[in-house]
N, CA, C and O of each residue as an XYZ file, in Angstrom:
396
protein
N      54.528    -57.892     -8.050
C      53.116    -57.615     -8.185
C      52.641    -57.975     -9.594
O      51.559    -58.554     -9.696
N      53.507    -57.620    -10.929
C      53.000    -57.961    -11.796
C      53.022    -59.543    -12.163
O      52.173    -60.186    -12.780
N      54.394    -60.025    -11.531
C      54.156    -61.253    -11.703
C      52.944    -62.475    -11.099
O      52.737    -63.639    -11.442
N      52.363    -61.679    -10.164
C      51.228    -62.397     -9.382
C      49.991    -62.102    -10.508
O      49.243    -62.908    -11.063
N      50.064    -60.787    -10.610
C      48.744    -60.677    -11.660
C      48.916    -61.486    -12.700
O      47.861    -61.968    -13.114
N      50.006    -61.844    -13.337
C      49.942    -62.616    -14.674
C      49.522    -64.234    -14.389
O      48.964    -65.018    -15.157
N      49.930    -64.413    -13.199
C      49.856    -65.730    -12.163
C      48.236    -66.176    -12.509
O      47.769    -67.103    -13.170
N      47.581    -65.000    -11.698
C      46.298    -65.134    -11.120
C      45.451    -64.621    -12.984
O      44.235    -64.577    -12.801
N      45.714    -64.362    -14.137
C      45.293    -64.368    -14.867
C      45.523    -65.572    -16.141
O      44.773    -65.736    -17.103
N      46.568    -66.207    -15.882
C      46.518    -67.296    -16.410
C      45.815    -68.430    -15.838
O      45.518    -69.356    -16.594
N      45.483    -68.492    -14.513
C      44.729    -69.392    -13.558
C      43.482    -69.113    -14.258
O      43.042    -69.930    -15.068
N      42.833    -67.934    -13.986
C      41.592    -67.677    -14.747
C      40.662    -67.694    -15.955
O      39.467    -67.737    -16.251
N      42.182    -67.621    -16.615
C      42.131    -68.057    -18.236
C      41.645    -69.721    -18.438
O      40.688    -70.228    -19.023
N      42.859    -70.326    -17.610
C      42.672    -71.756    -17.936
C      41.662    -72.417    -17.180
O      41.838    -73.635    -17.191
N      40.716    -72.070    -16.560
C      39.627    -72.399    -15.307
C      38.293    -71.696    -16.555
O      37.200    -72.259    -16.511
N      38.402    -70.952    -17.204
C      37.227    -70.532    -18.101
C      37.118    -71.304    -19.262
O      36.062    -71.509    -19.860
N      38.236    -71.737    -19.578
C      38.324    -72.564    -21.055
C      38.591    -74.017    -20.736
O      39.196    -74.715    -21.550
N      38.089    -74.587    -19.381
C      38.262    -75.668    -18.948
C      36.281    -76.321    -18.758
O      35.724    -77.416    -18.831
N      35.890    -75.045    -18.526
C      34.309    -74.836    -18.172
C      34.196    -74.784    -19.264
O      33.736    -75.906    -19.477
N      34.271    -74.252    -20.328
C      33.841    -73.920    -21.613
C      33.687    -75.382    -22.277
O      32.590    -75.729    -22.713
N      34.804    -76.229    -22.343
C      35.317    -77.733    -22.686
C      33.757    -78.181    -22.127
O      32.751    -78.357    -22.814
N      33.898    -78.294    -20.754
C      32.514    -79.111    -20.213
C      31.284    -78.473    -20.812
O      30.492    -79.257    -21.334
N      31.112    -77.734    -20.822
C      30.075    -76.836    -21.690
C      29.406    -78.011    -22.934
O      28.516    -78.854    -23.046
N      30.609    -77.337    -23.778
C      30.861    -78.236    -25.081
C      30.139    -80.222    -24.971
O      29.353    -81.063    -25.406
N      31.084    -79.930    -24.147
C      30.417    -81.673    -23.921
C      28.712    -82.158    -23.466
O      28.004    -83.138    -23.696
N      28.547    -80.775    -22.651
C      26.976    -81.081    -22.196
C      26.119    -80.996    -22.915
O      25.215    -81.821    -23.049
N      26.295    -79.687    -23.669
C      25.605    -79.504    -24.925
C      25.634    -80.452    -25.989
O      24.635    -80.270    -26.685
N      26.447    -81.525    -26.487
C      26.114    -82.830    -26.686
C      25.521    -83.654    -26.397
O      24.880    -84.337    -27.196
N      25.559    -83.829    -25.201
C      24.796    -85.004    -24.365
C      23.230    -84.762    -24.404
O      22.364    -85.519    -24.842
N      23.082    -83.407    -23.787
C      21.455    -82.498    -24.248
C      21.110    -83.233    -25.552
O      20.331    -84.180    -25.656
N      21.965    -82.520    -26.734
C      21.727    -82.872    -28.094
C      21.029    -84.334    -28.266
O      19.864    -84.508    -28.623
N      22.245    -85.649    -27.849
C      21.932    -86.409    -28.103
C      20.887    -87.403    -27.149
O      20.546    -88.491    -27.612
N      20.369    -86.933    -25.703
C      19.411    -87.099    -24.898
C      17.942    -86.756    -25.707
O      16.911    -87.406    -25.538
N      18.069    -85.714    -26.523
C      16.529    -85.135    -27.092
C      17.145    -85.774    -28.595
O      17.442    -84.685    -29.088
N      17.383    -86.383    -29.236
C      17.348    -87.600    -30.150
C      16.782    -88.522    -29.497
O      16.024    -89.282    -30.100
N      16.941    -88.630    -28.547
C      16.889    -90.577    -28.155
C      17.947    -91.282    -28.224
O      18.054    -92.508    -28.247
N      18.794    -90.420    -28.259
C      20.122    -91.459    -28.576
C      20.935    -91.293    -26.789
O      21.851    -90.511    -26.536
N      20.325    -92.186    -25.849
C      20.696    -92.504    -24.997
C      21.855    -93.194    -24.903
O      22.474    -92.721    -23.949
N      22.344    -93.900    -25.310
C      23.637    -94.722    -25.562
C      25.030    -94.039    -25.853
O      26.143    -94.275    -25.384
N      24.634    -93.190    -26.707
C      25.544    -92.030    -27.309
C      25.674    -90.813    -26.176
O      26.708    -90.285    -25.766
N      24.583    -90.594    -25.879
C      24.276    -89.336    -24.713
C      25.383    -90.077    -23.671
O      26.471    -89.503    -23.731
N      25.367    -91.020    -22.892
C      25.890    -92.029    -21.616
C      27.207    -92.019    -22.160
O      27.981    -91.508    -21.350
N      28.009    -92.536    -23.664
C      29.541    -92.940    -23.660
C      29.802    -91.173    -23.300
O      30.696    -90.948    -22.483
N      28.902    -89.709    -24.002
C      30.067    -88.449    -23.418
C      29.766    -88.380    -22.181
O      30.858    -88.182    -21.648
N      28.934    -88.417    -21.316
C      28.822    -88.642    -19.954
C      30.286    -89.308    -19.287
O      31.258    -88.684    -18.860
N      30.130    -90.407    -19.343
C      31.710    -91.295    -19.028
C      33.045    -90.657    -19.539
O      34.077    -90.827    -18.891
N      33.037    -89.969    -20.624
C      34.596    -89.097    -21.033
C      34.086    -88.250    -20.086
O      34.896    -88.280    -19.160
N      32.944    -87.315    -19.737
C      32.769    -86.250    -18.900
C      33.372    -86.594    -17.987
O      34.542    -86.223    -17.886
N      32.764    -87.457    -16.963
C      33.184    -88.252    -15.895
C      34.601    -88.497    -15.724
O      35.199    -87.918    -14.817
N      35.280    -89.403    -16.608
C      36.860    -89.508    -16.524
C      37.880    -87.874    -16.548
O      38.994    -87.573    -16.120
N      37.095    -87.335    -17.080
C      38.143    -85.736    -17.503
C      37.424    -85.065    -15.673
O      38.321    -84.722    -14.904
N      36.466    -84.974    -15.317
C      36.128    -84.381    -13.919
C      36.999    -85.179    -13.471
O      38.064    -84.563    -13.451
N      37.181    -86.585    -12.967
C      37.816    -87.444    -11.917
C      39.326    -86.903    -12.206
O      39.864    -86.584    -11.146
N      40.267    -86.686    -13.489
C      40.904    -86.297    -13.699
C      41.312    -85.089    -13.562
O      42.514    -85.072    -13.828
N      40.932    -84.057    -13.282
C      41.081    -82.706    -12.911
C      40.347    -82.660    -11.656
O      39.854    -81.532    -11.625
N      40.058    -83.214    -10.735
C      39.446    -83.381     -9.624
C      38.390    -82.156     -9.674
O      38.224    -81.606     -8.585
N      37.519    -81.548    -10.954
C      36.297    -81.171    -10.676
C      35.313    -81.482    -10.016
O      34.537    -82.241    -10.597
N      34.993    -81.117     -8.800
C      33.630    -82.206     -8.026
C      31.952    -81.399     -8.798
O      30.738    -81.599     -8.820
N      32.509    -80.885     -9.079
C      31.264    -79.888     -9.635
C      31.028    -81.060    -11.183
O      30.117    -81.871    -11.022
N      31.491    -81.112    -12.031
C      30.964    -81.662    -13.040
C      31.284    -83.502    -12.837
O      30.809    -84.401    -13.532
N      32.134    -83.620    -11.780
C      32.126    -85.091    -11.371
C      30.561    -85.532    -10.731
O      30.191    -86.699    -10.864
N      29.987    -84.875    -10.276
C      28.903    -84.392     -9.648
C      27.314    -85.302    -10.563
O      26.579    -86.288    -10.610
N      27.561    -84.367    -10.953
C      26.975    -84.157    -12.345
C      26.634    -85.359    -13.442
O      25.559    -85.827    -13.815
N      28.328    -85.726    -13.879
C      28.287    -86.919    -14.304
C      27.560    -87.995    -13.808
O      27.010    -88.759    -14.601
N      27.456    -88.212    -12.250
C      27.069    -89.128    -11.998
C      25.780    -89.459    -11.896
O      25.260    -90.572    -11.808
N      25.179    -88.088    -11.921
C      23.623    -88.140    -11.735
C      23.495    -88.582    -12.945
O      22.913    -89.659    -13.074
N      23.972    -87.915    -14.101
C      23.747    -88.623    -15.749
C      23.646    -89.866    -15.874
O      22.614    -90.410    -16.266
N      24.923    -90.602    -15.493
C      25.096    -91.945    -15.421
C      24.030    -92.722    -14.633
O      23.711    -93.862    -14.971
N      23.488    -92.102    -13.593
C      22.508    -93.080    -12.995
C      21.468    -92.709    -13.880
O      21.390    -93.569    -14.758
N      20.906    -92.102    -13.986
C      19.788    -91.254    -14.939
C      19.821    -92.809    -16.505
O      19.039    -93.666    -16.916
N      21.130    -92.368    -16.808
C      20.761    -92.832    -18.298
C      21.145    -94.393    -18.328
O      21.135    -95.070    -19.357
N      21.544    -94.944    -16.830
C      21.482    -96.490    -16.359
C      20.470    -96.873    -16.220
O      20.263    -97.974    -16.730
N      19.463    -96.293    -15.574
C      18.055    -96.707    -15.407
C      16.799    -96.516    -16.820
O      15.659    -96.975    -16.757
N      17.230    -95.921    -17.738
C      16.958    -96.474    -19.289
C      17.921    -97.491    -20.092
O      17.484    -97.760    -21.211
N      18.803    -97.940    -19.846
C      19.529    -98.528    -20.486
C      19.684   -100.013    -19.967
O      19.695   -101.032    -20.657
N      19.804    -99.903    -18.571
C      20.087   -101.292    -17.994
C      18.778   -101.616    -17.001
O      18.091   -100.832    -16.346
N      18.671   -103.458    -17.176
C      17.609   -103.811    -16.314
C      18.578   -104.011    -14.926
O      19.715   -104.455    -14.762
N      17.337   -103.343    -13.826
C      17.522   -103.658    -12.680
C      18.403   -102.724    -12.166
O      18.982   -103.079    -11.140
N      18.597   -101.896    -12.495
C      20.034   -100.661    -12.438
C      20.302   -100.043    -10.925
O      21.403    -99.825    -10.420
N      18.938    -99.810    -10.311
C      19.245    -99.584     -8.993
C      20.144    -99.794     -8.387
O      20.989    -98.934     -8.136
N      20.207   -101.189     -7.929
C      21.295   -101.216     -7.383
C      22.923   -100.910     -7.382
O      23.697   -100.572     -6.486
N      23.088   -101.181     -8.788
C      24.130   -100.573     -9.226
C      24.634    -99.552     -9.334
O      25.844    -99.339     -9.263
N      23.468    -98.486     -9.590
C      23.444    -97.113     -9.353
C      23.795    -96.745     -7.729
O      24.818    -96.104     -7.488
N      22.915    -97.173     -6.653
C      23.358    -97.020     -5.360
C      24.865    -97.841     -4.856
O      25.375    -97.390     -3.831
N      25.466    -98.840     -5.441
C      27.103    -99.177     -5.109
C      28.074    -98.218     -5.785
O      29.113    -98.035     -5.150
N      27.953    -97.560     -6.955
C      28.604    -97.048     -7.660
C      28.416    -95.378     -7.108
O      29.410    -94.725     -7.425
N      27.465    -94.633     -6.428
C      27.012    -93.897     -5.696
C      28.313    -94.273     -4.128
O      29.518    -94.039     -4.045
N      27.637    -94.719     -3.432
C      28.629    -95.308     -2.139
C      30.105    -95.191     -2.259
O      30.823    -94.699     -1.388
N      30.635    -95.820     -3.733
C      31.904    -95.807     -4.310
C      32.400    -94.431     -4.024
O      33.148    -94.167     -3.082
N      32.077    -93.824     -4.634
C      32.391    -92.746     -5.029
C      32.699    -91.580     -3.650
O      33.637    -90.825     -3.395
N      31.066    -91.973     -2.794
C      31.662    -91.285     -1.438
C      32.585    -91.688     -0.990
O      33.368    -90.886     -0.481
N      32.893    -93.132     -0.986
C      33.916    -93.179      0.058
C      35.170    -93.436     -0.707
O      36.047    -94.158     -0.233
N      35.285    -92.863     -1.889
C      36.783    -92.295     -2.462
C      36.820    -90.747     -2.666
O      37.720    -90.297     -3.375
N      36.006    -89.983     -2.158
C      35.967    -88.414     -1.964
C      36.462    -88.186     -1.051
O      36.429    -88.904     -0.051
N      37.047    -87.132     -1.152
C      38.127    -86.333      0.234
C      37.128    -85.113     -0.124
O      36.677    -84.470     -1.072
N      37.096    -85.217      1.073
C      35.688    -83.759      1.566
C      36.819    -82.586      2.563
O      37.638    -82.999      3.384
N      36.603    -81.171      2.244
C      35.483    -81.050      1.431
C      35.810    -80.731      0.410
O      36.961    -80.325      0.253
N      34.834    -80.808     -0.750
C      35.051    -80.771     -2.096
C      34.909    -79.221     -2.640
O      34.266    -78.296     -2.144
N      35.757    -79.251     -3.871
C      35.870    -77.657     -4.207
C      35.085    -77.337     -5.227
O      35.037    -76.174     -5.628
């Protein structure tokens, strides 16, 4: 019994200070979105992005991507489309359902 509790409290530990990390990072991106510094805002987006795909977060993988389309369509001409293949991508490399 105690060994489950220590189980289920190190899980919890490392799942709060994993959120906290993304935190950290958004609150950058914010930061550098209300500069104008779109360019800068988009490269932590993409580490966001790679560290979600990497820990299979769908919640801040999520997320990322809306950013990325968001800050494609100031950055790049014609982005739509790219935004909707890279969108598609993504569904159909998701294993549903997502946690």
């Amino acid at each position: 019994m105690k060994k489950a509790l220590t189980i289920l409290s190190l899980i919890i530990i490392t799942t709060a200070q994993a959120q906290q990390n993304f935190e950290k990072y958004w609150k950058t991106v914010e930061t550098f979105e209300l500069e104008g510094k779109t360019k800068s805002a988009n490269e932590i987006v993409g580490n966001i992005y790679k560290k979600a795909k990497k820990k299979n977060n769908s919640n801040q993988l999520i997320k990322a991507l809306l950013y990325q389309s968001k800050f494609a369509l100031v950055l790049q001409e014609e982005a739509e489309l790219k935004i909707v293949q890279n969108l598609e991508k993504e569904i159909a490399e998701a294993s549903f359902p997502t946690n």
